[in-house]
PDB file of N, H, CA, C and O in Angstrom:
ATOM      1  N   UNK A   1      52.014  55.262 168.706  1.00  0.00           N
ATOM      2  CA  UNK A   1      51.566  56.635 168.746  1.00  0.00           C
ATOM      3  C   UNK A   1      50.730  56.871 167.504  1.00  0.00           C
ATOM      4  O   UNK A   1      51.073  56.645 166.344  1.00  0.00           O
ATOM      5  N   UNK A   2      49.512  57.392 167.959  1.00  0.00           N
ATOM      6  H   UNK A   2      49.234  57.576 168.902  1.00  0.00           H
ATOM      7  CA  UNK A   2      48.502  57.627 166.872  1.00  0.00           C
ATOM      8  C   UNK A   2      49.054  59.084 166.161  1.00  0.00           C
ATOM      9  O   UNK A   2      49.845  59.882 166.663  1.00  0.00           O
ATOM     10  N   UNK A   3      48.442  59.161 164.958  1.00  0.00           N
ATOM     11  H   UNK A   3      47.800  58.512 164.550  1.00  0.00           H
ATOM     12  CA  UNK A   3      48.412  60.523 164.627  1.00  0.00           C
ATOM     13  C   UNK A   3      47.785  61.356 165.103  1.00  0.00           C
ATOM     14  O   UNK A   3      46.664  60.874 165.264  1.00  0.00           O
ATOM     15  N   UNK A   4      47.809  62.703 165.569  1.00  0.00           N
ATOM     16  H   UNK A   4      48.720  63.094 165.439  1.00  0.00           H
ATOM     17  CA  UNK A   4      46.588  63.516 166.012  1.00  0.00           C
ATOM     18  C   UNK A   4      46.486  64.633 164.868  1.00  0.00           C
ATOM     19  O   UNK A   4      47.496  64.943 164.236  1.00  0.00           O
ATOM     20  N   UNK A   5      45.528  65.095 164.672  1.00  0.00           N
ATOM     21  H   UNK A   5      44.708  64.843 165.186  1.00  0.00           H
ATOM     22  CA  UNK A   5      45.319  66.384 163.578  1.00  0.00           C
ATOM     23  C   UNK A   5      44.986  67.613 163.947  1.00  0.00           C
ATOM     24  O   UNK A   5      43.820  67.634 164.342  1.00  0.00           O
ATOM     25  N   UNK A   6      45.455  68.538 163.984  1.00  0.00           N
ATOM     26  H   UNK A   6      46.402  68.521 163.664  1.00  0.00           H
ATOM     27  CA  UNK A   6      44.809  70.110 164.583  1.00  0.00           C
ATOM     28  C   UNK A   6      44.493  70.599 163.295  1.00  0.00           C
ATOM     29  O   UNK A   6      44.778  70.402 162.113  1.00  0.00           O
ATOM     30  N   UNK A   7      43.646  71.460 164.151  1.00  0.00           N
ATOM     31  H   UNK A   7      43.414  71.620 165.110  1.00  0.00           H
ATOM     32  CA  UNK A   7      42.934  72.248 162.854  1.00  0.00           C
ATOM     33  C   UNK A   7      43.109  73.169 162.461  1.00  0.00           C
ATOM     34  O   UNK A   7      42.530  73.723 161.527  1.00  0.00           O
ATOM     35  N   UNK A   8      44.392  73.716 163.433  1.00  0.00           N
ATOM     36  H   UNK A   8      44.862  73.266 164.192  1.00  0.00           H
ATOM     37  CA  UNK A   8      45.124  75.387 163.421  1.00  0.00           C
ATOM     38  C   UNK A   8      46.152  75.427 164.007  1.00  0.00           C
ATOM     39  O   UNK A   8      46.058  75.093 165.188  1.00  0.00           O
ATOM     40  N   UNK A   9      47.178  75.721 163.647  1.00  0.00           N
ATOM     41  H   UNK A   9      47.255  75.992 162.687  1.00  0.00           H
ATOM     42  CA  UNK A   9      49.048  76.199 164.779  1.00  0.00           C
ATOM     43  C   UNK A   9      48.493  76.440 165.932  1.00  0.00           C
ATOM     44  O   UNK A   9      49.094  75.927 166.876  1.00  0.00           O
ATOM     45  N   UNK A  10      47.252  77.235 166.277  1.00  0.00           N
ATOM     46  H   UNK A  10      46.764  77.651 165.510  1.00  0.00           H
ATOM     47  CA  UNK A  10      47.193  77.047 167.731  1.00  0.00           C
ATOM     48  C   UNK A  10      47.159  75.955 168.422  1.00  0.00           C
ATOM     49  O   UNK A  10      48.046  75.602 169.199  1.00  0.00           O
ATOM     50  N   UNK A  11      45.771  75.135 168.098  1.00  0.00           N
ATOM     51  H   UNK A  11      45.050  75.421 167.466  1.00  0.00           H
ATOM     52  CA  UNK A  11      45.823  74.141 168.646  1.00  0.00           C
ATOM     53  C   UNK A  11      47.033  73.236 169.330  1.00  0.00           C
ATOM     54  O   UNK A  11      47.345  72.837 170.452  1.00  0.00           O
ATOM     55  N   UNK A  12      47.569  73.150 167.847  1.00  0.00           N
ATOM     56  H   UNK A  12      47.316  73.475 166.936  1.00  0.00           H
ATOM     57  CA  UNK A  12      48.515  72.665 167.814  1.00  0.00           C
ATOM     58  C   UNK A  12      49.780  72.640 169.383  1.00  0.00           C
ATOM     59  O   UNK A  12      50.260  71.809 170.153  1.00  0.00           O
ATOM     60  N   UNK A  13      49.836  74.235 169.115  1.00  0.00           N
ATOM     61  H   UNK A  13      49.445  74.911 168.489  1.00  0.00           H
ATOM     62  CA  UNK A  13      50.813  74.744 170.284  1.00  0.00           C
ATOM     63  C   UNK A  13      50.116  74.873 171.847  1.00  0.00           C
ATOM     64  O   UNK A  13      50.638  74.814 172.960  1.00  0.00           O
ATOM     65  N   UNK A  14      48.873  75.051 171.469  1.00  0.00           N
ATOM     66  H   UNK A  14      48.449  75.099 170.565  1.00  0.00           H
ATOM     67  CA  UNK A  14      48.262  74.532 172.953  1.00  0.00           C
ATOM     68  C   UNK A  14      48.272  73.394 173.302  1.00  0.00           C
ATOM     69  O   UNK A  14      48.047  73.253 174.504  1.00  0.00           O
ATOM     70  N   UNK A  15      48.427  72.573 172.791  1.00  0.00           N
ATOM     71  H   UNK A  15      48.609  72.687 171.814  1.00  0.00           H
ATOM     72  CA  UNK A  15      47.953  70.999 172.845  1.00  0.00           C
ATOM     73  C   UNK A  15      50.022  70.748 173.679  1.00  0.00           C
ATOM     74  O   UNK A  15      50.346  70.248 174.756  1.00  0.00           O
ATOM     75  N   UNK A  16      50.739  71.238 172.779  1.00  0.00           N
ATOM     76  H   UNK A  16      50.476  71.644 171.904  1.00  0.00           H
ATOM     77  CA  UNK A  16      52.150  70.838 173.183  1.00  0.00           C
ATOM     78  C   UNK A  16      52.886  71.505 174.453  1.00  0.00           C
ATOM     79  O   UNK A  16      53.892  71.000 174.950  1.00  0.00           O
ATOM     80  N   UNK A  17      52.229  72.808 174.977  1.00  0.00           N
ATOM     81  H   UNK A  17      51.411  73.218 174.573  1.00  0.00           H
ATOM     82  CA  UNK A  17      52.238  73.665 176.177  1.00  0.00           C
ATOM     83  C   UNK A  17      51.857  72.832 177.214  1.00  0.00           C
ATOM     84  O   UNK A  17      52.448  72.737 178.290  1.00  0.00           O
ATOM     85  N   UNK A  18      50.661  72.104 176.812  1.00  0.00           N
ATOM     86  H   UNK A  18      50.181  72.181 175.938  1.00  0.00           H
ATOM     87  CA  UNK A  18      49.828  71.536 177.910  1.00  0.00           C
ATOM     88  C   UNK A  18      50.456  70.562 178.644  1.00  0.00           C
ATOM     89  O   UNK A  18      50.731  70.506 179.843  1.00  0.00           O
ATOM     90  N   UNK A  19      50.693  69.578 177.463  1.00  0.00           N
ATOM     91  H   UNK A  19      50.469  69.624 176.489  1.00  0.00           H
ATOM     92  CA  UNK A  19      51.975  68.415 177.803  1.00  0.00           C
ATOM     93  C   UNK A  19      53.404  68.788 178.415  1.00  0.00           C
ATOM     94  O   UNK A  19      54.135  67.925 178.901  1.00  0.00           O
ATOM     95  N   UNK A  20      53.672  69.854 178.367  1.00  0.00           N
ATOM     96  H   UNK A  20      53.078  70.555 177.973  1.00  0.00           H
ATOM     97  CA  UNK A  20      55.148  70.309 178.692  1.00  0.00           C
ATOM     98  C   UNK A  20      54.391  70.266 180.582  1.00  0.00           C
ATOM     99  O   UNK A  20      54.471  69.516 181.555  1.00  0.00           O
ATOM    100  N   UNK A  21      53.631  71.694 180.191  1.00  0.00           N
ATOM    101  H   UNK A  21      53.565  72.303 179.400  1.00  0.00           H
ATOM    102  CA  UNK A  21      53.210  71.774 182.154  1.00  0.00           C
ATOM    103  C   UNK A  21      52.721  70.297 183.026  1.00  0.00           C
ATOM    104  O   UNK A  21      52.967  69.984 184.191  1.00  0.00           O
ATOM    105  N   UNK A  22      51.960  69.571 181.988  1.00  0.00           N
ATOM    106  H   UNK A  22      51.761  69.825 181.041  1.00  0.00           H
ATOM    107  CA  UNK A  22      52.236  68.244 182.865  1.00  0.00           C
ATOM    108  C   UNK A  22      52.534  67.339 182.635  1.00  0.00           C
ATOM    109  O   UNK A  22      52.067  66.204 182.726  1.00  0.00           O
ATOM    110  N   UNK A  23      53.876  68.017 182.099  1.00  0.00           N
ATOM    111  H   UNK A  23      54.255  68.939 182.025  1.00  0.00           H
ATOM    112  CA  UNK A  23      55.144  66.409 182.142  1.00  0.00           C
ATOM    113  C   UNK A  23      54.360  65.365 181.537  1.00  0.00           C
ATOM    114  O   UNK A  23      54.341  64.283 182.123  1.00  0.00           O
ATOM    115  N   UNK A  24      53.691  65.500 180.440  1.00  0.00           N
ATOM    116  H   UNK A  24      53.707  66.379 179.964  1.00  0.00           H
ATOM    117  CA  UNK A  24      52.983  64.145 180.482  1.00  0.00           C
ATOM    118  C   UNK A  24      53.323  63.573 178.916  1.00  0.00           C
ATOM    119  O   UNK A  24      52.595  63.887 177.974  1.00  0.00           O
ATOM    120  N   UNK A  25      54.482  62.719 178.750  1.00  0.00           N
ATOM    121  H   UNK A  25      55.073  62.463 179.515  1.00  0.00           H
ATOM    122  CA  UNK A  25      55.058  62.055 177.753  1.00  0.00           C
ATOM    123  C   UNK A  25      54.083  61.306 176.536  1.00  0.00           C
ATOM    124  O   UNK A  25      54.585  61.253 175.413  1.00  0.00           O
ATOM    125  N   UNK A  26      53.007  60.853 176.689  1.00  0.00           N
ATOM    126  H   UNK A  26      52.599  60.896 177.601  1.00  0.00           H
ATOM    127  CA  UNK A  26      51.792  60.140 176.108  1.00  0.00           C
ATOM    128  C   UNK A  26      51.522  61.230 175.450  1.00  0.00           C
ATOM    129  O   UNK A  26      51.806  61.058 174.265  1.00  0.00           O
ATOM    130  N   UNK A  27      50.838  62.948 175.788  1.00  0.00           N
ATOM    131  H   UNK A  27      50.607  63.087 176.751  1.00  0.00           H
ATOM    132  CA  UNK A  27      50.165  63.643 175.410  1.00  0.00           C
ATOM    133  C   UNK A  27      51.027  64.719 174.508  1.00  0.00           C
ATOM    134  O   UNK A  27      50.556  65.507 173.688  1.00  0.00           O
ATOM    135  N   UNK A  28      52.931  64.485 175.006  1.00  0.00           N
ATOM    136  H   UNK A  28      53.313  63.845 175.672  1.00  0.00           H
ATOM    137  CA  UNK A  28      53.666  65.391 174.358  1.00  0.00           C
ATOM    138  C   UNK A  28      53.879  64.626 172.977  1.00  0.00           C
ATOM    139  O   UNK A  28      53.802  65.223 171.903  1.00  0.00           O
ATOM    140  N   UNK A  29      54.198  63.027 173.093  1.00  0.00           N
ATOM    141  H   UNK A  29      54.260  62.542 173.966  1.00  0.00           H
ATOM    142  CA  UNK A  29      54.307  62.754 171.597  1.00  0.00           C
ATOM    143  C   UNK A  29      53.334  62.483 170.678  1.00  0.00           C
ATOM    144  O   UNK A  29      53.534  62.115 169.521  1.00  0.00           O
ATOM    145  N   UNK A  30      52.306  62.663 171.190  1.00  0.00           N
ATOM    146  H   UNK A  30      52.143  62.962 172.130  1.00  0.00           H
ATOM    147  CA  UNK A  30      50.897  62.785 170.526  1.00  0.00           C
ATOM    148  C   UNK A  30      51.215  64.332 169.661  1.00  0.00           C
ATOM    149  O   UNK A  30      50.589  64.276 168.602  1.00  0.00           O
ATOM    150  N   UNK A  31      51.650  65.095 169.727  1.00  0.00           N
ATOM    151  H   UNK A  31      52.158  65.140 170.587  1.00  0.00           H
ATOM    152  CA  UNK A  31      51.771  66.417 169.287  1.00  0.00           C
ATOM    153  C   UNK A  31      52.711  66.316 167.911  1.00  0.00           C
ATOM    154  O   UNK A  31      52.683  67.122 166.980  1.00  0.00           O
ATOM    155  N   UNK A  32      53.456  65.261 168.001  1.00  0.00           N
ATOM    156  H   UNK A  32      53.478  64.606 168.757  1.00  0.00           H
ATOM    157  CA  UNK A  32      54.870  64.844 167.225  1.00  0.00           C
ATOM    158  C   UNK A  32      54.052  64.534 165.799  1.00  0.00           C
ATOM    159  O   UNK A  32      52.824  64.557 165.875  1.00  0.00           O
ATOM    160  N   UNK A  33      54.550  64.300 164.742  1.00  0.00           N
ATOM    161  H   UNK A  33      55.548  64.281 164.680  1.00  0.00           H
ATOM    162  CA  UNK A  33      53.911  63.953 163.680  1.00  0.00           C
ATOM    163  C   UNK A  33      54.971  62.060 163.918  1.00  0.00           C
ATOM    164  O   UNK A  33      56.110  61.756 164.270  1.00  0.00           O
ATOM    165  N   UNK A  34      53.785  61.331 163.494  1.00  0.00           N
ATOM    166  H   UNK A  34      52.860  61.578 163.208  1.00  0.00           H
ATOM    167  CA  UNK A  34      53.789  59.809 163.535  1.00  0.00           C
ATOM    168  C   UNK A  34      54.711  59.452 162.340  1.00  0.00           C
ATOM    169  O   UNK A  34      54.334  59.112 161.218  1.00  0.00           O
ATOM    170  N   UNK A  35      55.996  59.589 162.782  1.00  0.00           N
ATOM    171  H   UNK A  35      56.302  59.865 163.693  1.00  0.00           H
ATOM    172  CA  UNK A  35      56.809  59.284 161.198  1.00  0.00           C
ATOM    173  C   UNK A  35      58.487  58.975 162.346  1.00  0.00           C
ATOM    174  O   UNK A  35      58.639  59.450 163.472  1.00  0.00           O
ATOM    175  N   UNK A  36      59.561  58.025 161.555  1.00  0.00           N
ATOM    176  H   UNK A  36      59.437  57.639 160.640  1.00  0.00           H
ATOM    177  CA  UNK A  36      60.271  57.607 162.323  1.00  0.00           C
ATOM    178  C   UNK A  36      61.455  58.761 161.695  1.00  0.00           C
ATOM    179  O   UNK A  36      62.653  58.528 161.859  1.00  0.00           O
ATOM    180  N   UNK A  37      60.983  60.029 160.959  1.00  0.00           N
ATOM    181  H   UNK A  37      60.010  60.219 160.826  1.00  0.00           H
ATOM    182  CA  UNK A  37      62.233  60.667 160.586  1.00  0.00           C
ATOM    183  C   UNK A  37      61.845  61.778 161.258  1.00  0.00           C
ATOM    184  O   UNK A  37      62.601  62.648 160.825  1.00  0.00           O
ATOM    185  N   UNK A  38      61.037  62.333 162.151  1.00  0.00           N
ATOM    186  H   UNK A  38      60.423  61.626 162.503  1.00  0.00           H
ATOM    187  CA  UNK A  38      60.864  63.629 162.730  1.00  0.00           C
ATOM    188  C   UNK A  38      62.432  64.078 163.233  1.00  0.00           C
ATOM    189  O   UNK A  38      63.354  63.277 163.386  1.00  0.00           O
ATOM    190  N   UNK A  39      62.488  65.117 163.389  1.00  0.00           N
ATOM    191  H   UNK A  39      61.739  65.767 163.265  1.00  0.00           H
ATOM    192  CA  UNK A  39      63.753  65.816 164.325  1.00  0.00           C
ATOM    193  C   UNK A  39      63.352  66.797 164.966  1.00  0.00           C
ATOM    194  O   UNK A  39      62.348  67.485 164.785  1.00  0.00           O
ATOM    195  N   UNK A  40      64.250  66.874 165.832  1.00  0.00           N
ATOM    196  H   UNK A  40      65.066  66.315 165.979  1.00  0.00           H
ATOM    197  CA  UNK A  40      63.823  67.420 167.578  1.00  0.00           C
ATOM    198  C   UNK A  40      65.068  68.419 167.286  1.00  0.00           C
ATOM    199  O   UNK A  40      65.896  68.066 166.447  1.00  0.00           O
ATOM    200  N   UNK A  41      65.231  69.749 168.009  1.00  0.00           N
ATOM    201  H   UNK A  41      64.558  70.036 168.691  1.00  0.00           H
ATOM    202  CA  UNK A  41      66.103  70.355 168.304  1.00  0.00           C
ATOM    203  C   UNK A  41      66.094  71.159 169.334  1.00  0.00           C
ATOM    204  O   UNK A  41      65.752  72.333 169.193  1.00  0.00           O
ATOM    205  N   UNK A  42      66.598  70.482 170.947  1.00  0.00           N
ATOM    206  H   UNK A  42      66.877  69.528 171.062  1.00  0.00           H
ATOM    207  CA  UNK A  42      66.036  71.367 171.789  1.00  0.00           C
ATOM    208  C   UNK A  42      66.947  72.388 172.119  1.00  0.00           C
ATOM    209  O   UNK A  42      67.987  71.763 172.326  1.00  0.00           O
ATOM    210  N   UNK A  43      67.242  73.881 172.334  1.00  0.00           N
ATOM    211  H   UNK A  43      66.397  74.389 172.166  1.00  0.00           H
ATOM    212  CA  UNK A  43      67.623  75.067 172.713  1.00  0.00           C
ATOM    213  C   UNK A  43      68.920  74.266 173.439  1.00  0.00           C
ATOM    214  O   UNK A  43      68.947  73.438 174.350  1.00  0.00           O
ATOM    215  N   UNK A  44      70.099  74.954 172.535  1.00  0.00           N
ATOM    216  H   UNK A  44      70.077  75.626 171.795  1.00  0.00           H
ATOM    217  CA  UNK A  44      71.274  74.246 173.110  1.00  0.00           C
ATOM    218  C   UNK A  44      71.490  72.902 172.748  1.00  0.00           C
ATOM    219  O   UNK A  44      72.694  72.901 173.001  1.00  0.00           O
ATOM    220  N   UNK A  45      71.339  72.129 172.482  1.00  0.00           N
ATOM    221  H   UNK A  45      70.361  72.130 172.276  1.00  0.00           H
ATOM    222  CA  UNK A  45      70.952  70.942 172.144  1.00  0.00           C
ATOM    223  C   UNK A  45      71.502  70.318 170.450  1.00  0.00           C
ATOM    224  O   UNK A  45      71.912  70.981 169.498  1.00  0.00           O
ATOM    225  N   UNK A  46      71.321  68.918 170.566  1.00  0.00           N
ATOM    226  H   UNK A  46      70.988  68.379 171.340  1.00  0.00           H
ATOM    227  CA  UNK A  46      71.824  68.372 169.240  1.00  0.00           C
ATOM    228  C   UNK A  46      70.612  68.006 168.503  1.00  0.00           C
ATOM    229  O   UNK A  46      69.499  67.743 168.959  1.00  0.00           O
ATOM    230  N   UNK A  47      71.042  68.035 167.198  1.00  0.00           N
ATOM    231  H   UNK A  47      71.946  68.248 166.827  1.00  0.00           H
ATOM    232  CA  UNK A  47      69.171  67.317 166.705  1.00  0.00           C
ATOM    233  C   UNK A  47      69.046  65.600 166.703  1.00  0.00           C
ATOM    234  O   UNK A  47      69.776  64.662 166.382  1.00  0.00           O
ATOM    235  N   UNK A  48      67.914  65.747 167.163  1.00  0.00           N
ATOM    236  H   UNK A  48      67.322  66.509 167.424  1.00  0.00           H
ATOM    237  CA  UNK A  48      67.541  64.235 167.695  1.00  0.00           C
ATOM    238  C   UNK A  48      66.724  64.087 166.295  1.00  0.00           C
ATOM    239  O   UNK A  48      65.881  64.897 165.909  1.00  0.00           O
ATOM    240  N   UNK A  49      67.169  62.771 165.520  1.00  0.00           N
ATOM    241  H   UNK A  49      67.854  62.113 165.833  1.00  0.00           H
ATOM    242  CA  UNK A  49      66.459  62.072 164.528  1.00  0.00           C
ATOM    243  C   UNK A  49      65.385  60.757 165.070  1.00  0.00           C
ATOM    244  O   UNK A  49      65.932  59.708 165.411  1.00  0.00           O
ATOM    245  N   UNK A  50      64.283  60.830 165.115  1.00  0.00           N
ATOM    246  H   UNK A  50      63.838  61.682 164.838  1.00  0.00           H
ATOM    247  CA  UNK A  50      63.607  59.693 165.297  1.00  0.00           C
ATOM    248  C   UNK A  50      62.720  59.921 166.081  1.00  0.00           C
ATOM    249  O   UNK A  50      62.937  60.854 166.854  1.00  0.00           O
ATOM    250  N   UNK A  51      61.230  59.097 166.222  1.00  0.00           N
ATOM    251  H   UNK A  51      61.054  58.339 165.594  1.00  0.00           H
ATOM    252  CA  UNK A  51      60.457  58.911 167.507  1.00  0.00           C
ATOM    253  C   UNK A  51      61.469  58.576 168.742  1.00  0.00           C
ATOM    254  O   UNK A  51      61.360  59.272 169.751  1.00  0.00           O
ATOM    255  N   UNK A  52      62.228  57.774 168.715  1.00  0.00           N
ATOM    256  H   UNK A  52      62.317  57.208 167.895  1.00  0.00           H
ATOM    257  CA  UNK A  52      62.788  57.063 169.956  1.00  0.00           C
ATOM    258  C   UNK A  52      63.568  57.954 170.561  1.00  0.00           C
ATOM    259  O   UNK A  52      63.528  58.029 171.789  1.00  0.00           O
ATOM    260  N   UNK A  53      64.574  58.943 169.677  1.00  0.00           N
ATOM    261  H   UNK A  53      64.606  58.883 168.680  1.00  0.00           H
ATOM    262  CA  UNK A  53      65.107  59.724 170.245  1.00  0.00           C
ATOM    263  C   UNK A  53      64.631  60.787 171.186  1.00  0.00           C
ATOM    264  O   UNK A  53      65.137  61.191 172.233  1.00  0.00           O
ATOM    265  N   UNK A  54      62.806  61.378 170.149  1.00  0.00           N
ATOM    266  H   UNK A  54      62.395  61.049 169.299  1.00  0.00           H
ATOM    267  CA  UNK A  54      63.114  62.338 170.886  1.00  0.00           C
ATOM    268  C   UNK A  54      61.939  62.439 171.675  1.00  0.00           C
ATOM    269  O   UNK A  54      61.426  63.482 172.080  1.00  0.00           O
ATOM    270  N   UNK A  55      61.484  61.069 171.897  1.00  0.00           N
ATOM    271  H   UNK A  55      61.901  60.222 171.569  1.00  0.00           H
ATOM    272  CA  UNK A  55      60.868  60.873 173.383  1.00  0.00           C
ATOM    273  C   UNK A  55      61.757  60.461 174.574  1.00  0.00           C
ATOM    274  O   UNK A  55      61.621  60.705 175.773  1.00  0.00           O
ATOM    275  N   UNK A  56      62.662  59.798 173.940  1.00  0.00           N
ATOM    276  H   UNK A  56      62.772  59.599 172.966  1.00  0.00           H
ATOM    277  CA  UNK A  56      63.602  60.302 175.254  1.00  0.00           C
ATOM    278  C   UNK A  56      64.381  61.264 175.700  1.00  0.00           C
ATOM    279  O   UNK A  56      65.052  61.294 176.731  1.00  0.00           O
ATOM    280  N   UNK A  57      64.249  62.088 174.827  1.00  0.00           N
ATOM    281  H   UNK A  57      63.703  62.063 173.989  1.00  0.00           H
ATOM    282  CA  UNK A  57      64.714  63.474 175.163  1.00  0.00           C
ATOM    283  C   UNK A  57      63.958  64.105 176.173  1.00  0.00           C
ATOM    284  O   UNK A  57      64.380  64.544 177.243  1.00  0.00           O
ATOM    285  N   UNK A  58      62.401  64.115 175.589  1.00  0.00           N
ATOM    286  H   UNK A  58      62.058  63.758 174.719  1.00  0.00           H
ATOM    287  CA  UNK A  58      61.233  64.263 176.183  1.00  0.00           C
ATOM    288  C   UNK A  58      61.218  64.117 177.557  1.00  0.00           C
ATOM    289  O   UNK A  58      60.952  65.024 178.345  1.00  0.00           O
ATOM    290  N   UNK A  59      61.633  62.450 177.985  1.00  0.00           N
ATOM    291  H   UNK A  59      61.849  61.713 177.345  1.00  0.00           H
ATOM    292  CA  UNK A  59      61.348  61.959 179.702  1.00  0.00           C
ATOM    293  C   UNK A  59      62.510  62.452 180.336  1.00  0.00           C
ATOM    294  O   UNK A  59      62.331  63.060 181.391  1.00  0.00           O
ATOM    295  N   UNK A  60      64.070  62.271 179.769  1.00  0.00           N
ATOM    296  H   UNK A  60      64.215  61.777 178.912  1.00  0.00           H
ATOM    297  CA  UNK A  60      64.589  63.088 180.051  1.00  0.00           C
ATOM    298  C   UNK A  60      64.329  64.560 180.968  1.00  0.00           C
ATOM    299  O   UNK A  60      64.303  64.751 182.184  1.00  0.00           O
ATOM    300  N   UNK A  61      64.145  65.532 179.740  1.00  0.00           N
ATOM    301  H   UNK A  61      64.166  65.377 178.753  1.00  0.00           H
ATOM    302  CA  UNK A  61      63.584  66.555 180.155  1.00  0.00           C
ATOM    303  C   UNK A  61      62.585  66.469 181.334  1.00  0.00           C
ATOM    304  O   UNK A  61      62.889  67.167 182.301  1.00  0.00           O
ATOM    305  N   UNK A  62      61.335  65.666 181.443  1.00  0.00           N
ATOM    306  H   UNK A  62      61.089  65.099 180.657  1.00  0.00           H
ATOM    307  CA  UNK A  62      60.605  66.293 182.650  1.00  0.00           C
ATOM    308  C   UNK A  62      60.910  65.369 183.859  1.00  0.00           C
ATOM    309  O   UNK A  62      60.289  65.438 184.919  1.00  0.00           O
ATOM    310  N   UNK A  63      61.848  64.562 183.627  1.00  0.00           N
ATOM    311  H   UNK A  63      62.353  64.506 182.766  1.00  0.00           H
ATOM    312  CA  UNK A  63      62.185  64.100 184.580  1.00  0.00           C
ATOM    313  C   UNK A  63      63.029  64.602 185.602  1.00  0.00           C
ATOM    314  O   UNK A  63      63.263  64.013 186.657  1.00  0.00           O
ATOM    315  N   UNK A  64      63.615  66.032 185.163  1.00  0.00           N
ATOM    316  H   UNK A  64      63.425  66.511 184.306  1.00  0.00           H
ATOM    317  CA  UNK A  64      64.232  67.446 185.803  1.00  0.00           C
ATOM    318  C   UNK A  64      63.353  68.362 185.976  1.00  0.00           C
ATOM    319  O   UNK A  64      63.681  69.453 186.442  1.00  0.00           O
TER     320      UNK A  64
END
């Protein structure tokens, strides 16, 4: 996973909206910052430490 850079919180949050509506795992962790200590905390949820975790949280998720 490359880094991607926005140039504003919007972007940003458009870019991660987009990926949510189409389920599309490539374009949601593109949004993630490229580091193996990120944490995830989804609504209800435990915090996920790591890329690995919380792309599978990710497929998880749109896989419902």
């Amino acid at each position: 996973m490359g880094e991607t850079r926005y140039r504003t919180p919007q972007e940003a949050e458009a870019a991660f909206y987009q990926a949510f509506e189409r389920k599309d795992i490539d374009a949601m962790m593109a949004v993630w910052a490229d580091r193996t200590d990120i944490v995830c905390v989804h609504p209800g949820g435990r915090m996920l430490i790591g890329t690995d975790a919380v792309r599978a949280s990710w497929e998880e998720i749109f896989r419902h």
